[in-house]
ROVEXTOR-158156 format. One line per 4 residues: number of its first residue (from 1); their letters; for each residue x, y, z of N, C-alpha, C, O, CB. Coordinates in steps of 0.1 Angstrom, whole numbers, padded with zeros to 4 digits, always signed. Glycine has a CB too. Layout:
<atoms>
NUM	A	X:Y:Z:X:Y:Z:X:Y:Z:X:Y:Z:X:Y:Z; ...
</atoms>
This chain:
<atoms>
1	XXXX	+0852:+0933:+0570:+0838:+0930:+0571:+0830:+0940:+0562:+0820:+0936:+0555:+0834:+0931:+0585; +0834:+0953:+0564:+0828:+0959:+0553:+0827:+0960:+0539:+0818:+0965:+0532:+0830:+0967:+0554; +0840:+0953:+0536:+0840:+0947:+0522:+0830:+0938:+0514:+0825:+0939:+0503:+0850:+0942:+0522; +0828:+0927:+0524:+0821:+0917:+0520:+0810:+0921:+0520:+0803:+0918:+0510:+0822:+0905:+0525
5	XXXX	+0799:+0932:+0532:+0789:+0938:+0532:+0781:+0946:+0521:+0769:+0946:+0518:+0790:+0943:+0540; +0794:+0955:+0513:+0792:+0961:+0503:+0796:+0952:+0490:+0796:+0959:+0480:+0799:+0974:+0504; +0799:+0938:+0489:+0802:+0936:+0478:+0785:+0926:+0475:+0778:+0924:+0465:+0819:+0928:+0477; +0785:+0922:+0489:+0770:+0913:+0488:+0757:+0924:+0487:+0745:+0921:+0483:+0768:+0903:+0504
9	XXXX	+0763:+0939:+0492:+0749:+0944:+0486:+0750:+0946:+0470:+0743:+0940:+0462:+0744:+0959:+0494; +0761:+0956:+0465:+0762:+0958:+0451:+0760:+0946:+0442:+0757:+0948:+0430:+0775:+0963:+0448; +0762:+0932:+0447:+0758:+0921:+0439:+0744:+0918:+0441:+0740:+0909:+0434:+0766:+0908:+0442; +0735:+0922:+0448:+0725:+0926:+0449:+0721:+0936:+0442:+0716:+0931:+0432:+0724:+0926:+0459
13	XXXX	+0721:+0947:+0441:+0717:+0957:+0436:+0718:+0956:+0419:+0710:+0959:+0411:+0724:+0967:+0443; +0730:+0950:+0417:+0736:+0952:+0399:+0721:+0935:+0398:+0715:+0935:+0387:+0766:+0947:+0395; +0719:+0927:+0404:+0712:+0915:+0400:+0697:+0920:+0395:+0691:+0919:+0385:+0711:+0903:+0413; +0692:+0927:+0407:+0677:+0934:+0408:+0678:+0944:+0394:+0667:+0945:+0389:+0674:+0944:+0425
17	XXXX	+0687:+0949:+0389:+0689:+0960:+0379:+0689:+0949:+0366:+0681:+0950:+0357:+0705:+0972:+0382; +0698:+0939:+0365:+0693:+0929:+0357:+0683:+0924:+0354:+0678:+0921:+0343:+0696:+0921:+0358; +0679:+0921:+0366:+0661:+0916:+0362:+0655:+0925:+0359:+0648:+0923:+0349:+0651:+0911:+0374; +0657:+0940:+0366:+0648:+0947:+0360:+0646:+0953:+0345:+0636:+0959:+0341:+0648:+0955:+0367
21	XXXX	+0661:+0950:+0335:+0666:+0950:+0324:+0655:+0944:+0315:+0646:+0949:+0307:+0678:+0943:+0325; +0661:+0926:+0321:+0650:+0918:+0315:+0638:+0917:+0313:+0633:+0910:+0304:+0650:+0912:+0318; +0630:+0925:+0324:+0616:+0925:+0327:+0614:+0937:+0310:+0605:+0934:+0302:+0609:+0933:+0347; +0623:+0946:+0307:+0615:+0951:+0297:+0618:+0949:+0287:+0611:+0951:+0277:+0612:+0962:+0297
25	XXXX	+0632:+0942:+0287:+0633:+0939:+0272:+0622:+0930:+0268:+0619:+0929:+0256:+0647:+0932:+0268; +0616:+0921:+0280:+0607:+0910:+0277:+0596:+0920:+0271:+0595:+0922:+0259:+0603:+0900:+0290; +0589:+0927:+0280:+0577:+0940:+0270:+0579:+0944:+0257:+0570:+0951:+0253:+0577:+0954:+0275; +0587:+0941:+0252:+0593:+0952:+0241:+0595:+0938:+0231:+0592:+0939:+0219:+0611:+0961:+0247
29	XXXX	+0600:+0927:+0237:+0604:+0918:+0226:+0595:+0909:+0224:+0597:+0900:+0216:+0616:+0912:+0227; +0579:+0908:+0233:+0573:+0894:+0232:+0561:+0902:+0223:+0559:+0914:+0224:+0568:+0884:+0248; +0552:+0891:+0211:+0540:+0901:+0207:+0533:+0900:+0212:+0524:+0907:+0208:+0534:+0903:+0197; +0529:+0892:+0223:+0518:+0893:+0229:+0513:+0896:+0243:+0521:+0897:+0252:+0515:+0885:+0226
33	XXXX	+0501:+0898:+0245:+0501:+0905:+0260:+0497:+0894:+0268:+0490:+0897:+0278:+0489:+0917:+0263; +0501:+0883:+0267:+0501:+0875:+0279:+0512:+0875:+0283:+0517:+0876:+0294:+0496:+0863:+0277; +0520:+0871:+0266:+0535:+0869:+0273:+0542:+0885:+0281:+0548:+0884:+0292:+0547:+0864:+0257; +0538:+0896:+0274:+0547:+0903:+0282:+0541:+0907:+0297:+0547:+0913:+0306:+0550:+0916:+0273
37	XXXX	+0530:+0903:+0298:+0519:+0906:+0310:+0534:+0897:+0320:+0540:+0902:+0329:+0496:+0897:+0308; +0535:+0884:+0315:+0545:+0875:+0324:+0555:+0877:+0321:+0562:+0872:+0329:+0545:+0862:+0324; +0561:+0882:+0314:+0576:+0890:+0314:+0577:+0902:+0326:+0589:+0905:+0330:+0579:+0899:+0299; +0567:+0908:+0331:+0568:+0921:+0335:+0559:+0919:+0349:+0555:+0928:+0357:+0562:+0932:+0323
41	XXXX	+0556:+0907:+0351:+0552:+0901:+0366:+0565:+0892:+0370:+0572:+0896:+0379:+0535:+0890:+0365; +0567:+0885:+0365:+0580:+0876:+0371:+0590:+0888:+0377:+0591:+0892:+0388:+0588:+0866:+0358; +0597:+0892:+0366:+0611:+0900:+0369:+0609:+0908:+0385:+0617:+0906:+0393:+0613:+0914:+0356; +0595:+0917:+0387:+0591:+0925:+0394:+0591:+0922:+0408:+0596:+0930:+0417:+0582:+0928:+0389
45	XXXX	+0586:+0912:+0411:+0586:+0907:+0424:+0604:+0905:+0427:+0609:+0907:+0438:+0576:+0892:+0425; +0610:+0900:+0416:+0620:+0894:+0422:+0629:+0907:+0426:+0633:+0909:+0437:+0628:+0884:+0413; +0630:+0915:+0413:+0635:+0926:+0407:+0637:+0936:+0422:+0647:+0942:+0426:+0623:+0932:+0393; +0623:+0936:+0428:+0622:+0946:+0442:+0627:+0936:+0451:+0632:+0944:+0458:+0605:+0953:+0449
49	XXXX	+0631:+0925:+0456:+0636:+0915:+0461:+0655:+0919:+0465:+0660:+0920:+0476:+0633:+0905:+0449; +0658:+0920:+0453:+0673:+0921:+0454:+0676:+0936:+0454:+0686:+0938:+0460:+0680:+0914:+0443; +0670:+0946:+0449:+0672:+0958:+0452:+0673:+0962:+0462:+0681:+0970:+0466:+0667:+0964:+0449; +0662:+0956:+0471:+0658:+0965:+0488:+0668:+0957:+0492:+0676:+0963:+0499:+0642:+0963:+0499
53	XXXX	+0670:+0943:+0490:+0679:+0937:+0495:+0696:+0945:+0503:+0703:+0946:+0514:+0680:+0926:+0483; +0696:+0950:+0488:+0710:+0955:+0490:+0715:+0968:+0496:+0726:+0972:+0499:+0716:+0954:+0478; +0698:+0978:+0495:+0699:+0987:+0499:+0698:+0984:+0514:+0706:+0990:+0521:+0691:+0996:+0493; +0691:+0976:+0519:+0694:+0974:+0533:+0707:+0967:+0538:+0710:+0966:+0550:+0684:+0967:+0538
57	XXXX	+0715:+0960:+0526:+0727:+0956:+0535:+0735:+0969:+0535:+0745:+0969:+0542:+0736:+0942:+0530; +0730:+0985:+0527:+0738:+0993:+0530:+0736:+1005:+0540:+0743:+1014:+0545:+0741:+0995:+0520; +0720:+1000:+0540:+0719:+1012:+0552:+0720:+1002:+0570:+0717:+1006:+0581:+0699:+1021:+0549; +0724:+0992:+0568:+0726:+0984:+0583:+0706:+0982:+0589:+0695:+0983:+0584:+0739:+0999:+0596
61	XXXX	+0709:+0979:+0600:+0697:+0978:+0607:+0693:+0987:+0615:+0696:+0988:+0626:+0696:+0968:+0615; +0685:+0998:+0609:+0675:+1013:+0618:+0659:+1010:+0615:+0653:+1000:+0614:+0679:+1031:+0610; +0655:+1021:+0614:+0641:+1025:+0608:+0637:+1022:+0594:+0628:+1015:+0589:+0639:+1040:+0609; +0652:+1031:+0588:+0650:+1030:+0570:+0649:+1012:+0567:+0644:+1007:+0556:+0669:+1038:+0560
65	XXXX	+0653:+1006:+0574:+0655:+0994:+0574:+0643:+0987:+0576:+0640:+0980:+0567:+0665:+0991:+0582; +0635:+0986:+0584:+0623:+0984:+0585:+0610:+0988:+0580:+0600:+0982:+0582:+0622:+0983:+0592; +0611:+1002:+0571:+0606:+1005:+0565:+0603:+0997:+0552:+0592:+0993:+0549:+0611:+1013:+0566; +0616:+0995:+0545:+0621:+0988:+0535:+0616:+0974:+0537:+0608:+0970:+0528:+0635:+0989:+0533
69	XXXX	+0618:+0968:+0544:+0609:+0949:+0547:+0596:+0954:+0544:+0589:+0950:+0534:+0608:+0939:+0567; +0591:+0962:+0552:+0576:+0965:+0547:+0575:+0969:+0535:+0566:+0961:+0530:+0569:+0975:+0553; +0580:+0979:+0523:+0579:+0976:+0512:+0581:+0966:+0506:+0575:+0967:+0495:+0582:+0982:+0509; +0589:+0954:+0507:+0593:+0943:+0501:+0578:+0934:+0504:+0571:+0930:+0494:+0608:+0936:+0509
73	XXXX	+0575:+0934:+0517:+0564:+0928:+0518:+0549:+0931:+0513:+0541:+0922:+0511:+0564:+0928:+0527; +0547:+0944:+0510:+0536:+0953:+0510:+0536:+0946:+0491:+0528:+0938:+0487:+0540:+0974:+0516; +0546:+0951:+0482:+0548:+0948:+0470:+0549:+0933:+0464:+0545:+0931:+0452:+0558:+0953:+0468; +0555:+0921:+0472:+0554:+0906:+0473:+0540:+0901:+0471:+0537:+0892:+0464:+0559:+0901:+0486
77	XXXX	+0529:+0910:+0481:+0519:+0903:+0483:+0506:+0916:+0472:+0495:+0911:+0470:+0517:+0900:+0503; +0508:+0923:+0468:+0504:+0930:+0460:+0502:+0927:+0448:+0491:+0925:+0442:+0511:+0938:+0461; +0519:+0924:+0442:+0524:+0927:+0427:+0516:+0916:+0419:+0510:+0917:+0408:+0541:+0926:+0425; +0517:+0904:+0427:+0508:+0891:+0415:+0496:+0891:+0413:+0490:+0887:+0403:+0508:+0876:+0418
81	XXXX	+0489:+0897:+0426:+0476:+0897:+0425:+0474:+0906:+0414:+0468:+0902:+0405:+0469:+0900:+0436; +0480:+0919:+0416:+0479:+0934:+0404:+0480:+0921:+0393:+0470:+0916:+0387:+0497:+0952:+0404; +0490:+0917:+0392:+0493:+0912:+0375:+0476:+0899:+0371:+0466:+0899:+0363:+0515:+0898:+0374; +0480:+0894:+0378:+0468:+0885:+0375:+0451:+0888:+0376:+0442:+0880:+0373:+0470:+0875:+0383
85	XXXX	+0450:+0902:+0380:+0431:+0905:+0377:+0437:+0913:+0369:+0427:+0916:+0362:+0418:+0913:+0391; +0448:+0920:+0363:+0448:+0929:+0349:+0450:+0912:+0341:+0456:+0917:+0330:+0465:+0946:+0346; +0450:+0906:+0340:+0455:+0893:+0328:+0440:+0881:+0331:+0438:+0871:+0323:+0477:+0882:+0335; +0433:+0883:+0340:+0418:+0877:+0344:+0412:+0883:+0338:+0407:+0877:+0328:+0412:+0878:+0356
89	XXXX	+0408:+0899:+0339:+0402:+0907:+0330:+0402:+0910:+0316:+0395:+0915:+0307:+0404:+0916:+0334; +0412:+0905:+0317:+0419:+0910:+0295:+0412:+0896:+0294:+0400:+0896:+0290:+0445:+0911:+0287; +0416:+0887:+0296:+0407:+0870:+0292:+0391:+0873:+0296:+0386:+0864:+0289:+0413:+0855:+0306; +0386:+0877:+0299:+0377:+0881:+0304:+0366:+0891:+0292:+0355:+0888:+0288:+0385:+0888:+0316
93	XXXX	+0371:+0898:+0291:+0367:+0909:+0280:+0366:+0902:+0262:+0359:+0904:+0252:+0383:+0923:+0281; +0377:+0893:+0264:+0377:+0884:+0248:+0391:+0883:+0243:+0394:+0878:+0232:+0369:+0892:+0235; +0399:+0888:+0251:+0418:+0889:+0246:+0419:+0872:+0249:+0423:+0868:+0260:+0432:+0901:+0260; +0417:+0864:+0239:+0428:+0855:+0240:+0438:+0849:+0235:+0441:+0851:+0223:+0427:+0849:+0241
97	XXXX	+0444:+0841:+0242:+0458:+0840:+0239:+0461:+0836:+0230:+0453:+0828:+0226:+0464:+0834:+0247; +0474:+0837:+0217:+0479:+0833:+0206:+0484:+0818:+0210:+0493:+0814:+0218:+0490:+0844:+0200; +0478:+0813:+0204:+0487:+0795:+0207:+0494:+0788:+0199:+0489:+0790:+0188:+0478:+0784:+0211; +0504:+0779:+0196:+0516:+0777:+0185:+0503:+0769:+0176:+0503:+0770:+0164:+0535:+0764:+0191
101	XXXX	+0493:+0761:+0183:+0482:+0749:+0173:+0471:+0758:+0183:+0472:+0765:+0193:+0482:+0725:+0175; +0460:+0751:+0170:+0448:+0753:+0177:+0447:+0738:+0184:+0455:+0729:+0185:+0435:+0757:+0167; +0429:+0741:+0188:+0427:+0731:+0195:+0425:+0718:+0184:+0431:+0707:+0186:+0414:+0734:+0204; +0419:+0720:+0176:+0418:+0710:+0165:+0428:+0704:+0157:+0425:+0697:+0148:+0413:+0715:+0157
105	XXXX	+0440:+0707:+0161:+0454:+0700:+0154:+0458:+0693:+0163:+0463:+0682:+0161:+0465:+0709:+0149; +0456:+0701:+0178:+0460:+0693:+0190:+0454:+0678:+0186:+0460:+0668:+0183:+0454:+0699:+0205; +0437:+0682:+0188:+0429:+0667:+0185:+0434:+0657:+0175:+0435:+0645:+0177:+0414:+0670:+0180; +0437:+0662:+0164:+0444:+0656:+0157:+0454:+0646:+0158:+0455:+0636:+0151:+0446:+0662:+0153
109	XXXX	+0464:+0651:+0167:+0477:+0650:+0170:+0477:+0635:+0181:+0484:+0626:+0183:+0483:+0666:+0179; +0465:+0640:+0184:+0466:+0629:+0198:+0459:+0615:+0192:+0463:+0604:+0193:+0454:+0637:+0215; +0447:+0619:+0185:+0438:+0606:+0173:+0452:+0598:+0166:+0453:+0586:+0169:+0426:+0617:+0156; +0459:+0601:+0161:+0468:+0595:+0151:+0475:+0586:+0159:+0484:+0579:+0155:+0477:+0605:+0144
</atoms>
């Protein structure tokens, strides 16, 4: 039993360390700040998701353990809002977004 406990947390733990990988290669590899703004909001929610996850299948059910749901929770309901009034505000100020067409080719596109 303990086996499978520690293999379902470490597969937990090594997943959340992936996402959290990904979340910055995405920063690092996208040029723009929308995209990496959503590279680095997605991963994050999930990212603390599977981490606590696994740290609680290794600390069992105590205090530390309920501590930890409340951070999962506290950060779930936090993290998108944080991402989205910093990505409201940047739109906001005059940052906008790089797009593959403008609007005028779109129009185009659709006339023909």
């Amino acid at each position: 039993m303990n086996f499978i406990i520690d293999a379902l947390s470490w597969a937990c733990l090594m997943l959340g360390c992936f996402l959290g990988i990904s979340g910055a290669i995405g920063i690092f590899r996208f040029d723009e700040f929308y995209s990496r703004a959503h590279a680095a909001s997605v991963t994050d929610t999930l990212c603390v998701l599977f981490i606590i996850s696994g740290l609680v299948l290794q600390s069992g059910f105590n205090l530390v353990t309920v501590k930890m749901i409340f951070i999962v929770v506290l950060l779930w309901l936090t993290s998108p809002v944080a991402s989205h009034a910093l990505i409201r505000s940047a739109y906001q100020t005059g940052l906008k977004p790089k797009l593959a067409i403008t609007r005028k080719e779109s129009s185009k596109r659709t006339q023909s």
